[in-house]
N, C-alpha and C positions, 0 to 999 in steps of 0.2 A: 113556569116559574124559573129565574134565572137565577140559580148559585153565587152567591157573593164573595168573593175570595176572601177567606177566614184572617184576622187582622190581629196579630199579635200586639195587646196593651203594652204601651211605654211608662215606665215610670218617669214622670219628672227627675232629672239630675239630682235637683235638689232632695230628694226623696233618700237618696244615695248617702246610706252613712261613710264616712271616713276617717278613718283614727288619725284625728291630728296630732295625736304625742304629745310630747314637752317640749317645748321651744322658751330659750332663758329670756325672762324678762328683767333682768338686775343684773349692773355686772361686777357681780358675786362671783369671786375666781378663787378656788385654792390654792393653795403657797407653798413650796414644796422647795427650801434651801437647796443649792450645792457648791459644791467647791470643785475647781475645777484643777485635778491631781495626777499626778503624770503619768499615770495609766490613763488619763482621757486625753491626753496628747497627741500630737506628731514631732517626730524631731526637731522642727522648729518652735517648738510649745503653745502651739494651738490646738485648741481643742477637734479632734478628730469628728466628724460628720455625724458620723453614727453614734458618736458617744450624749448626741442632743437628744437620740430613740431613744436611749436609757432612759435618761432623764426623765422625757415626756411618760412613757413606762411607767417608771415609779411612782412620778406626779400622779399621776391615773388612779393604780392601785391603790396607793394612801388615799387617794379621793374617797373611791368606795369604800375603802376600809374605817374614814372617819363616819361615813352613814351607817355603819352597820352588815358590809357586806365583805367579806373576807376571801379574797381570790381563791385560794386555796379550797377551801367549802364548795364554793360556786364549783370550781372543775372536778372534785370527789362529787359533788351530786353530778355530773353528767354535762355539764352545762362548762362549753369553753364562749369568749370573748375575741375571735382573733382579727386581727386588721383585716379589712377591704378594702381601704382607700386611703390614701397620704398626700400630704401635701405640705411643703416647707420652703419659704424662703430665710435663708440667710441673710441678716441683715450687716450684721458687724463679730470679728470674731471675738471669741473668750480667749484669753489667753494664761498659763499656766499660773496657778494660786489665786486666780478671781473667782471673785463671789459670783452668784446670782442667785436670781430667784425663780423658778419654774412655775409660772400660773396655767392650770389650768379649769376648768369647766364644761359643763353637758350643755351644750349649745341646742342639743335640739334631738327627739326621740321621733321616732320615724317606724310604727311595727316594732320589727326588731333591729333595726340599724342606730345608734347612736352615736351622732357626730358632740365630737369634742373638740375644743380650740384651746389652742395654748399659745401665751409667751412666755419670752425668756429674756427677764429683765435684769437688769443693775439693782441692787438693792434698795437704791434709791427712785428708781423705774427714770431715769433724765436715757439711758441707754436699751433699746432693744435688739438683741443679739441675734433672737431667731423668732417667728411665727410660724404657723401652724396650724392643721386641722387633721384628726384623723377619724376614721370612720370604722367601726365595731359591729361584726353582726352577731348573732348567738345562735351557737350552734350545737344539736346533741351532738357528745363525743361517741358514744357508743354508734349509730348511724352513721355519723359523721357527715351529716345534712340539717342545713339552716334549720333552726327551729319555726314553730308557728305562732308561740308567743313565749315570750322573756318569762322566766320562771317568775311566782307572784309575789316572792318575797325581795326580788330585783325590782322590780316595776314600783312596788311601793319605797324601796329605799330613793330608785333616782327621782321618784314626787318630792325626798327631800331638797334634792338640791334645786330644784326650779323656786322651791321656797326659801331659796337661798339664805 
């Protein structure tokens, strides 16, 4: 009798769970005013580059903050948010005393990665100044290694915003 070489079962792919996250279905954007004041300038009163990060920053934090999630809270329990990935073009500059408006929104949940998109429009949105996407993972601070899942009171807040 000839031994059959022993044949490790395949699960079909499809068999394979996969956490597809949140990806926006509505484009539901929070709104997040600024002014553009001569600490965000350069000597010729434009608005300096980096003073768009703020922006987006801020826009971000009051995002979560209108679901119920409080930056502050989130990094006392353990739990940071920081960039992995950026991306901006500029499209036209703000120049010193203009208005805009910072939209942004959770484009898309990923495990623990959370891409967000933003512009940055005229108040009237006829002008787009800057776009954007940036990418957040989560991570315990005490370790100081990506977490394995988004704490549960995070995960239920950003389900709000898919239901924009």
């Amino acid at each position: 009798m000839t031994e059959q070489p022993h044949k490790t079962p395949k699960l079909p792919t499809s068999a394979i769970q996969t956490d597809s996250g949140i990806r926006a279905e509505t484009e539901h954007w929070f709104e997040y005013p600024v002014i553009a004041q001569p600490h965000h300038t350069d000597y010729g009163g434009v608005v300096w580059h980096g003073t768009y990060l703020t922006w987006m920053e801020s826009a971000r934090v009051e995002c979560l903050r209108s679901i119920g999630v409080d930056f502050a809270e989130l990094v006392a329990l353990g739990c940071d948010l920081p960039v992995v990935e950026l991306s901006l073009k500029y499209h036209l500059p703000i120049q010193l005393g203009m208005r805009a408006i910072v939209k942004t929104r959770l484009n898309q949940t990923q495990g623990v990665r959370m891409h967000w998109d933003y512009k940055i429009q005229s108040p009237d949105t006829q002008k787009l100044f800057v776009s954007g996407r940036v990418t957040l993972v989560g991570v315990d601070r005490e370790k100081g290694k990506i977490v394995r899942q988004l704490p549960a009171h995070l995960q239920n807040a950003l389900g709000k915003l898919k239901q924009g």
